[in-house]
Legacy VTK file of the C-alpha trace (Angstrom):
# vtk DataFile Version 3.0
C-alpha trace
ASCII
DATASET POLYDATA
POINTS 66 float
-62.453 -3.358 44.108
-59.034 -2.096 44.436
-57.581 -0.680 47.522
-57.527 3.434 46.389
-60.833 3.357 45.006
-61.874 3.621 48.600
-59.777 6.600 49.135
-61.158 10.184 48.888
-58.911 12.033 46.800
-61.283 15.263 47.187
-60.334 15.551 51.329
-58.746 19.234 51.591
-56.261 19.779 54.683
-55.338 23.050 56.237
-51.833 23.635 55.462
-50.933 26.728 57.073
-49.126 24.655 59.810
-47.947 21.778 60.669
-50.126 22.025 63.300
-52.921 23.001 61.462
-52.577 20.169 59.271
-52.549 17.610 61.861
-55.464 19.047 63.583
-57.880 19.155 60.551
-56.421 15.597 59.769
-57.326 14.436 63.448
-61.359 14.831 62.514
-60.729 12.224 59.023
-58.051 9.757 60.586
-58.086 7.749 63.554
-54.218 6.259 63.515
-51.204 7.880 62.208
-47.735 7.199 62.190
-45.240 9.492 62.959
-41.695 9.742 62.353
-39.111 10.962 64.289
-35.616 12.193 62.058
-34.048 13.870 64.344
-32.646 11.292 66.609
-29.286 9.256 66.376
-31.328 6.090 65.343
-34.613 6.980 63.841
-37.605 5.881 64.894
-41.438 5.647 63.870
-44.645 5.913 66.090
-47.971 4.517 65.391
-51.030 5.136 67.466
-53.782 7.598 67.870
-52.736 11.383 68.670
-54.163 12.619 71.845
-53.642 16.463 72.557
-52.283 18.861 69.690
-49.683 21.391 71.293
-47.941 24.386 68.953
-44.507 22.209 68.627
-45.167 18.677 70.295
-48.301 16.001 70.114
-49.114 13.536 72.247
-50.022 9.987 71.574
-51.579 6.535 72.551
-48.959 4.388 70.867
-46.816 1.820 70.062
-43.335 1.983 68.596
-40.585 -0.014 66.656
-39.337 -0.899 70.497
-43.053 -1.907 71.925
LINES 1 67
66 0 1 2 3 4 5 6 7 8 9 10 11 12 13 14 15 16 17 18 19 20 21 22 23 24 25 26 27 28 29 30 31 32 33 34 35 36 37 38 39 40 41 42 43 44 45 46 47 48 49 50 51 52 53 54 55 56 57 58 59 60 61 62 63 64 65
């Protein structure tokens, strides 16, 4: 079995927001990795997002620095 037949390709996400989006893809996902572009030196997140606010998140992670 190949990796994307596992995938659900039929999973609709409320993309009104970007908050919107995160929130309805909160209840499917369990990890995500976030980026962040708008610092000298990028940098990426990955972990499990905690609270959802209207322009920040918050989340039980680990980073490219630990």
């Amino acid at each position: 079995m190949k990796g994307y037949e596992k995938v659900d390709f039929n999973t609709k996400y409320d993309l009104n927001s970007l908050k919107s989006f995160i929130e309805s893809a909160v209840k499917k996902h369990k990890y995500f990795i976030v980026e962040e572009e708008d610092q000298e030196e990028p940098d990426f997140t990955i972990g499990m997002i905690e609270k959802i606010g209207d322009e920040s998140i918050i989340m039980k992670c680990f980073n490219g620095i630990g």
